[in-house]
N, C-alpha and C positions, 0 to 999 in steps of 0.2 A: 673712310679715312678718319684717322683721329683727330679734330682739328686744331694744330697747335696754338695758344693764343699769342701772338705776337705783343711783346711790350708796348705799351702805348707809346715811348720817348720813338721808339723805333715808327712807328705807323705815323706819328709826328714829323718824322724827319724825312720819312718816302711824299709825305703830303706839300711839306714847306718848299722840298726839291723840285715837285710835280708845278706848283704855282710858280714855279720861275723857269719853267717849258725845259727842266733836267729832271733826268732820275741817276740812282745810285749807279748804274752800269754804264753814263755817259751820254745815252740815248735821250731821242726826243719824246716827248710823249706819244706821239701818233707815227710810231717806227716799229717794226720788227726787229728783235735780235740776228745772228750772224745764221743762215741757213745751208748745212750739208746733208747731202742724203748718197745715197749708195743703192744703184738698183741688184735685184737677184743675190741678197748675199743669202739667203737659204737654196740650196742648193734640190733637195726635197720637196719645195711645194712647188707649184704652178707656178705661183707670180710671188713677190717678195721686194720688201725696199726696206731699207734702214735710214728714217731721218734723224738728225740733230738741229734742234729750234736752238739756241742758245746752250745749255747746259742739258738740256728738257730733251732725251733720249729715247725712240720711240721705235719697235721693228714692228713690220706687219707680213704676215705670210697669207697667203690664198690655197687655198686644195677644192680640187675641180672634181664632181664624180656624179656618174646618173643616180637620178631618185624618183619616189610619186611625187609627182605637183600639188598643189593643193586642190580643194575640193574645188573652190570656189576659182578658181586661173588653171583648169587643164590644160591651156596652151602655155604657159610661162614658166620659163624656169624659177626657179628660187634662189634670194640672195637672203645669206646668216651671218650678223656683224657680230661677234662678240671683242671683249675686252678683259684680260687681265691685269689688277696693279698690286704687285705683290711687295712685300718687303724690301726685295733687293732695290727697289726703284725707291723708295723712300719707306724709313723705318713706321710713319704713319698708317702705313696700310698694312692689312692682317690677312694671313692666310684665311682660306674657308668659302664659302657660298661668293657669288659677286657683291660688291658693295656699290648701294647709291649710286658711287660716283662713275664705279666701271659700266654700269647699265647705264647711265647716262650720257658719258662718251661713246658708246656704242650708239645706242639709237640717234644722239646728234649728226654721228660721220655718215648713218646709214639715212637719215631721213636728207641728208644734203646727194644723196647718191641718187635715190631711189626718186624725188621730187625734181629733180635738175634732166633725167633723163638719160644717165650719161651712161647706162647698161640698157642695149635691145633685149630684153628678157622675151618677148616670142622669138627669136633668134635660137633661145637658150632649150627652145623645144624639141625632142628627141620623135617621139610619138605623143598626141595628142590624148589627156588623159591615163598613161600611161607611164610614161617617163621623160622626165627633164635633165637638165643639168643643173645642179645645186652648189651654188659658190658659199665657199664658206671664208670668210674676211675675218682672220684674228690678229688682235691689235696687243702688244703687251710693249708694257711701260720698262725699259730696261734705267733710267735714271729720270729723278721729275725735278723738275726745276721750275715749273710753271709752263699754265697754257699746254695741259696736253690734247685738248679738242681742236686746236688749226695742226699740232702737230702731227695727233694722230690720222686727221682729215688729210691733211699731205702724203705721208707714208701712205694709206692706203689708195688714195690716187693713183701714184707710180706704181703699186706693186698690181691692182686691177689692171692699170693699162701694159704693163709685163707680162700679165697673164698669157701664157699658152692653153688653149684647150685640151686635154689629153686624150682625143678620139678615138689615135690607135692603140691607145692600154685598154680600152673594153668595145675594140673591134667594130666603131663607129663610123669609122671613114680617119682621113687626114686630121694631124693633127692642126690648127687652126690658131690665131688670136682672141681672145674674148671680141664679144664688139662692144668697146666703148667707147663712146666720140665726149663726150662733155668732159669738162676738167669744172666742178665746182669747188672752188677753196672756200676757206671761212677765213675770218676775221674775229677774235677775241678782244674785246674791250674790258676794265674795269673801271668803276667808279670808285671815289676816295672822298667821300663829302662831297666836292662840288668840281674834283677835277675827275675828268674822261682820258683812261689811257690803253693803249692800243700792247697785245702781245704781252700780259703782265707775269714776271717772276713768280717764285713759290711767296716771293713775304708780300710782291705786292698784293698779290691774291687771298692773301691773309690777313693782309690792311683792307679790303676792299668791303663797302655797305653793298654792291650788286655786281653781279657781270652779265654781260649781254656779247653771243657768238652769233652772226649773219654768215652764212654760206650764200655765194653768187656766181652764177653762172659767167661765161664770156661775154653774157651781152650787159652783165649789171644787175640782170634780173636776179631776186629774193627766189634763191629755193629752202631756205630753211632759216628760222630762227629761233635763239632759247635763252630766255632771263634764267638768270640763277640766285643763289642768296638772297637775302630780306629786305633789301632796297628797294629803291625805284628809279627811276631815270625822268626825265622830263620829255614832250615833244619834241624841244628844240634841240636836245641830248641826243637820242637816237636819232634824229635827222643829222646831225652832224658825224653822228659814226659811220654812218650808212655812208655817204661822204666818203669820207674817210676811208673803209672797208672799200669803195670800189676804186679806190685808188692802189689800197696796199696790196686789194688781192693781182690787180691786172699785171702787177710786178711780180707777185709771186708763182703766179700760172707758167708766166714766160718763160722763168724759171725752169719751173718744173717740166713742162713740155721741151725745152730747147737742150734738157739733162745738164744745165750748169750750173 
């Protein structure tokens, strides 16, 4: 993405709000924006959800089909996260090859999937050595308004756990649910010099010296984390987000699991 620079008076003014526990949207610092999602709105894949973080608009589709396992996991199926952010979603991002940022949000939503547990991948085996099931999890950016990595980690949750297996289209037996039991959400923070804020906008993200995403499982436990940009954060900084994160995410699992 092309990074816009944000005016200083502006990045000023998300700062001076942030130190009297407001930002520009009303919220507190350590709050999420307004959360909608919609299961199966593609009609075509396996599994499918559409969320809305705020303004920050995100679909994820799944397509199920046998393949070779890898060399090294004959018994396991295979999981393929990719990410598109194209133009429509903000005029910043550029057609062509994936950018940084899309390979980025992929492997974040995939390493909180794949470390947390929350797919049986020997389940996912067909014949041993032979052929598996290969899920493929694409995530595209339909508007960005900030914090598309809890966004897109949500959307893809619901639409895995949607998933139908499609056995009887290549003669496998019944068709089935994936098995997934874990729900690991993330948590997005940014820093602003010296304030720590949780779920940040397109500008605050743009004002921000670092960001730091924690994915956590139901019990609290760390399955995945990722610093970004040139900052740093302190001990007592990420100790307080971690905090923080397993408070917002245990609201936002409920959420998601309860479909409201």
């Amino acid at each position: 993405m092309k990074r816009t620079i944000i005016p200083e008076i502006r990045r000023e003014l998300i700062y001076r709000l942030a130190q009297r526990g407001c930002r520009e949207d009303d919220r507190s610092p350590d709050s999420f924006r307004e959360l909608k999602f919609q299961h199966g709105p593609v009609g075509t894949a396996e599994g499918s959800a559409r969320l809305q973080l705020g303004k920050t608009d995100v679909l994820v589709g799944v397509k199920v089909q046998p393949g070779e396992p890898y060399p090294d996991k004959p018994d396991q199926g295979v999981l393929m996260t990719g990410c598109e952010l194209k133009p429509m979603a903000h005029p910043g991002f550029e057609q062509g090859a994936p950018s940084d940022e899309s390979v980025e949000i992929a492997r974040v939503v995939d390493r909180g999937i794949r470390e947390s547990g929350m797919i049986d991948f020997g389940k996912l085996c067909i014949e041993p050595g032979k052929k598996v099931w290969i899920v493929n999890l694409d995530i595209q950016a339909i508007n960005y308004d900030g914090n598309l990595f809890d966004a897109a980690t949500m959307a893809s949750l619901l639409a895995l756990h949607g998933t139908v297996m499609p056995a009887s289209r290549f003669s496998l037996g019944a068709d089935c649910p994936l098995p997934a039991e874990s729900w690991p959400v993330s948590a997005t923070f940014i820093k602003i010099k010296d304030i720590v804020m949780a779920d940040p906008t397109l500008a605050e993200e743009l004002a921000a010296d670092v960001r730091l995403t924690i994915s956590l499982d139901e019990n609290g436990h760390i399955r995945a984390m990722q610093k970004g940009l040139k900052g740093a954060l302190t001990y007592d900084e990420v100790g307080r987000a971690l905090d923080t994160a397993r408070k917002l995410t245990l609201d936002l699992r409920s959420r998601l699991m309860s479909g409201e």
